[in-house]
NUTORLO-675045 format. One record per residue (C-alpha): residue number from 1; x, y, z; residue in three letters. Coordinates in nm, 3 decimals. Each point is the difference from the previous one (the first is absolute). Example, Ala and Ser with C-alpha at 12.3 -4.5 7.8 and 13.67 -1.06 7.14 Angstrom:
2
num	east	north	up	residuo
1	1.230	-0.450	0.780	Ala;
2	0.137	0.344	-0.066	Ser;
% end
This chain:
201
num	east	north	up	residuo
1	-1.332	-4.390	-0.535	Unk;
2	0.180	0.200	0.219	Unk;
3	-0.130	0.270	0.221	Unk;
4	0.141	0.361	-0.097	Unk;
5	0.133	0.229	0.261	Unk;
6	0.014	0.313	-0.244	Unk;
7	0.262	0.214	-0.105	Unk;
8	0.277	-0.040	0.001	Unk;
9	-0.050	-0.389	0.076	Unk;
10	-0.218	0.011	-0.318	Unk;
11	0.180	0.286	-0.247	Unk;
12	-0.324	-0.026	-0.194	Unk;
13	-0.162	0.066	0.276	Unk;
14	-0.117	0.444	0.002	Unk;
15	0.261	0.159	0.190	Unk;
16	-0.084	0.229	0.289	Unk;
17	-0.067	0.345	-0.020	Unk;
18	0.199	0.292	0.153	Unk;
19	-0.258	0.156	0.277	Unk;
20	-0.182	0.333	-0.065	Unk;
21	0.104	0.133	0.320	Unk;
22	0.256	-0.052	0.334	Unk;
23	-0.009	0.101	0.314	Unk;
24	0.310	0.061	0.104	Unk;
25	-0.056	0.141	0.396	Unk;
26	-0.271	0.273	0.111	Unk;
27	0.057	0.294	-0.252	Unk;
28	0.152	-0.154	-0.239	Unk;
29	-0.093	-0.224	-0.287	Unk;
30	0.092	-0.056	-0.386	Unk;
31	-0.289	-0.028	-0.248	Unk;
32	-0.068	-0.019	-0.384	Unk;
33	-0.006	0.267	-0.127	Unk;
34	-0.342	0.200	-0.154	Unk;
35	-0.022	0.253	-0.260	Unk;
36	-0.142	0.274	0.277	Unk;
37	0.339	-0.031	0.138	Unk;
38	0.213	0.084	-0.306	Unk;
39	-0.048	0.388	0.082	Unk;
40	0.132	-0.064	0.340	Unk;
41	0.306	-0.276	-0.136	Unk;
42	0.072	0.280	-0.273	Unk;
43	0.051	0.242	0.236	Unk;
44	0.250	-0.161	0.239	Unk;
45	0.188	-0.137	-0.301	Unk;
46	0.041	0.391	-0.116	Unk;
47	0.057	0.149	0.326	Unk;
48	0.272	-0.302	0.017	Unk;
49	0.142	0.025	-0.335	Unk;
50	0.346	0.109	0.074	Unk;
51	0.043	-0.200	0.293	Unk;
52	-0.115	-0.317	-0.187	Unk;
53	0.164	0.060	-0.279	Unk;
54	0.332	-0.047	0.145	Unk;
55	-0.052	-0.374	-0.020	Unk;
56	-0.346	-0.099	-0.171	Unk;
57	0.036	0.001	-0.383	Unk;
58	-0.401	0.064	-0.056	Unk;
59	-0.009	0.339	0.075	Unk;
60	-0.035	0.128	-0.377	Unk;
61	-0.276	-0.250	-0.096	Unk;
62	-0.251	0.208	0.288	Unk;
63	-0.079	0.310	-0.131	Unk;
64	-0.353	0.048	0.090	Unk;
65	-0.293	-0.134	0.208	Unk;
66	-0.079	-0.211	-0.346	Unk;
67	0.283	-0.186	0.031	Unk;
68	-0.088	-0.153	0.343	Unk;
69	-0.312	-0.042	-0.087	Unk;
70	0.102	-0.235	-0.340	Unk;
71	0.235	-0.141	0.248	Unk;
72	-0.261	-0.124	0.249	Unk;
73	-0.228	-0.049	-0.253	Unk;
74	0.229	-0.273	-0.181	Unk;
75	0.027	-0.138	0.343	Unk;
76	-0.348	-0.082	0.046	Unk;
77	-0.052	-0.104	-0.361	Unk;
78	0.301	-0.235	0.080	Unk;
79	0.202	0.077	-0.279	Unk;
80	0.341	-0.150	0.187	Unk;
81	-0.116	-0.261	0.222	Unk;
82	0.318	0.046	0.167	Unk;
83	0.053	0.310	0.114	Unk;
84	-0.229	0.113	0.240	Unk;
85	0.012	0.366	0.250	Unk;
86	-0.166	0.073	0.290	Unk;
87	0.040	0.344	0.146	Unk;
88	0.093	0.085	0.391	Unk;
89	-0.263	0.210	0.233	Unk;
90	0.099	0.106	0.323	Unk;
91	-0.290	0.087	0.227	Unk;
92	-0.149	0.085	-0.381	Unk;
93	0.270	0.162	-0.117	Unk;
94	0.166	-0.150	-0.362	Unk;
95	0.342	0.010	0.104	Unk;
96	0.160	-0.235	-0.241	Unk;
97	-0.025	-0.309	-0.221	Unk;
98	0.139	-0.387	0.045	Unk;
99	-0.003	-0.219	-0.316	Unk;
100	0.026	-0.366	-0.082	Unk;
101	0.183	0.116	-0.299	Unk;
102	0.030	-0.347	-0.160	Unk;
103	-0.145	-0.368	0.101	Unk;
104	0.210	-0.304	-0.129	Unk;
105	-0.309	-0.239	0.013	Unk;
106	0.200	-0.262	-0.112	Unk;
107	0.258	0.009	0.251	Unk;
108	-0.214	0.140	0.255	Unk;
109	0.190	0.311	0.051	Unk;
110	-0.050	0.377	0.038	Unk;
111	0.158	0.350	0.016	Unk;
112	-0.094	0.277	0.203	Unk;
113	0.052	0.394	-0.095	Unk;
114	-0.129	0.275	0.219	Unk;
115	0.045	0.369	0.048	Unk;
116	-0.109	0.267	0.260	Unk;
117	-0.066	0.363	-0.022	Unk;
118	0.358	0.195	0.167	Unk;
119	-0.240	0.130	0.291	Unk;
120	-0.091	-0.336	0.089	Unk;
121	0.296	-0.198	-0.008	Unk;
122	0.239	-0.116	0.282	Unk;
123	-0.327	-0.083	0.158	Unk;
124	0.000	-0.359	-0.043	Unk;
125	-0.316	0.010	-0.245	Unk;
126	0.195	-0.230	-0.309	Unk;
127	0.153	-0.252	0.218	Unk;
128	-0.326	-0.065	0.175	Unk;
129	-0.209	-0.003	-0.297	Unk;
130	0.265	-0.217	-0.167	Unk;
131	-0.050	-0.218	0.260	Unk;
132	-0.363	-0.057	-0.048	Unk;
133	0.020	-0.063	-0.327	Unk;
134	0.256	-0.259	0.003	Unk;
135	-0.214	-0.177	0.277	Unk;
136	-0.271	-0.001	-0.276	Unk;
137	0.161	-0.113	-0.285	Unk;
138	0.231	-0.257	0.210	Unk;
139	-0.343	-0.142	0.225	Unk;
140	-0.304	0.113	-0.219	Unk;
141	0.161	-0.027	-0.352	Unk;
142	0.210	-0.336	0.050	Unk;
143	0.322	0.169	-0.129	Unk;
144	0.306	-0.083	0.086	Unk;
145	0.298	0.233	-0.067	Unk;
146	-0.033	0.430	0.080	Unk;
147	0.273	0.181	-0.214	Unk;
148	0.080	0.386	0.074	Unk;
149	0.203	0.232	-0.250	Unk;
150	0.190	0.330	0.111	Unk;
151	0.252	0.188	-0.179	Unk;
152	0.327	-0.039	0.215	Unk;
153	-0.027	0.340	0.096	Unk;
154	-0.374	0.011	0.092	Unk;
155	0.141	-0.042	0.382	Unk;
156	-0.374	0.022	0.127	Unk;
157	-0.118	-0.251	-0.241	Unk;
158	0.253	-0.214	0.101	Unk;
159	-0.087	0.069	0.341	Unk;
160	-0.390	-0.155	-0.054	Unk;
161	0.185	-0.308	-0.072	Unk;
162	0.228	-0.052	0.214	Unk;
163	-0.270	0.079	0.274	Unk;
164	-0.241	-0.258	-0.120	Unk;
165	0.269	-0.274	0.039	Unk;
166	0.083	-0.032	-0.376	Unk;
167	0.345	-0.109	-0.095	Unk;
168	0.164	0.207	-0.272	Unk;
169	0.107	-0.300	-0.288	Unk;
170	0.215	0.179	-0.266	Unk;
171	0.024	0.408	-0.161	Unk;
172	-0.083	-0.013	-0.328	Unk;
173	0.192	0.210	-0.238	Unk;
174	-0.171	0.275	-0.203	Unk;
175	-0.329	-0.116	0.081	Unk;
176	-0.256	0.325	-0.015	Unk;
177	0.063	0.273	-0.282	Unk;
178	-0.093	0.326	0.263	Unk;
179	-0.090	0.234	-0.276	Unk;
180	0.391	0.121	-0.120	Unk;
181	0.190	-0.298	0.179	Unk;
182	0.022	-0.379	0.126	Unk;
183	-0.030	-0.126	0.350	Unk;
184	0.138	-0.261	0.123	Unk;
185	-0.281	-0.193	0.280	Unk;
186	0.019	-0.197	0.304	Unk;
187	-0.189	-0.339	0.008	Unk;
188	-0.186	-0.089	0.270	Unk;
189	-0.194	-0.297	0.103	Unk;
190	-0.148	-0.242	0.219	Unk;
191	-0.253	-0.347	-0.015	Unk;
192	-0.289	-0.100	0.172	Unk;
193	0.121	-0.191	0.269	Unk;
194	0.259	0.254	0.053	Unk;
195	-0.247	0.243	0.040	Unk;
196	-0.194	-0.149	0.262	Unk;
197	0.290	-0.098	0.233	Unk;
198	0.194	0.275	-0.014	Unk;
199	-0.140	0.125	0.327	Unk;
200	0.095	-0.402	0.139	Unk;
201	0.389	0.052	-0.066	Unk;
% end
């Protein structure tokens, strides 16, 4: 009989789990979230609200500390295998949240959705925690295809992309209801092996 390698040799194999926390340089790491930090994720979300709002459709579903908490809490009870959240600290500081907002483990693919509060962005924080993650999921994970989604106006969403070497593949027509109107989004993506030489090129 032959010897199994594992997944995704082996599909019946267990699949890997997403890690529980990244270091992503000195100061700055992504990590599963706990309930004692809904208070804290709450808050930034509020503070945020407006400036999210402009392009995140979730806005109206967090209304209180409760509803982070229900929404970590389904995390941890693994309610939807895949979707999974870590949030961003800077030197301690929850700055902002990156997402594997679906896994494809079938196809061995993954997309990516991240925001950062307005006082921390143009700092580099997204791209570089981005980065890490893909790393993960691309080395640790075994998957093979990253996907990003921004509307076509989202210019610094966009920008995360286009910085972490992605190509943009189509613009897909209507594809987010934003509370009172369609959006149209920008594709993005990139494999594996693209990934790891795109620093050879």
């Amino acid at each position: 009989m032959p010897e199994s390698f594992g997944w995704p040799e082996d599909p019946d194999a267990p699949r890997p789990e997403p890690a529980k926390s990244l270091l992503v340089e000195e100061g700055l790491e992504i990590l599963s979230p706990m309930e004692g930090d809904a208070q804290e994720l709450f808050a930034i979300v509020d503070e945020n609200r407006a400036y999210l709002r402009k392009w995140l459709p979730w806005l109206d579903d967090v209304k209180s500390v409760d509803d982070e908490i229900s929404l970590i809490r389904s995390l941890s009870e693994k309610k939807d295998d895949d979707f999974t959240f870590y949030i961003i600290r800077q030197f301690g500081n929850l700055v902002g949240v990156v997402s594997l907002n679906w896994v494809d483990w079938s196809n061995r693919s993954f997309g990516l959705g991240y925001w950062v509060s307005q006082s921390s962005a143009g700092q580099g924080i997204i791209t570089k925690a981005c980065s890490r993650l893909m790393d993960h999921c691309f080395s640790d994970l075994k998957l093979h295809r990253s996907v990003i989604e921004a509307a076509v106006e989202n210019y610094p969403s966009r920008a995360v992309a286009e910085r972490l070497g992605m190509r943009i593949e189509g613009i897909s027509k209507d594809r987010e209801w934003l509370y009172d109107h369609f959006t149209d989004s920008s594709l993005y993506a990139i494999t594996a092996p693209e990934w790891q030489s795109r620093d050879q090129g």
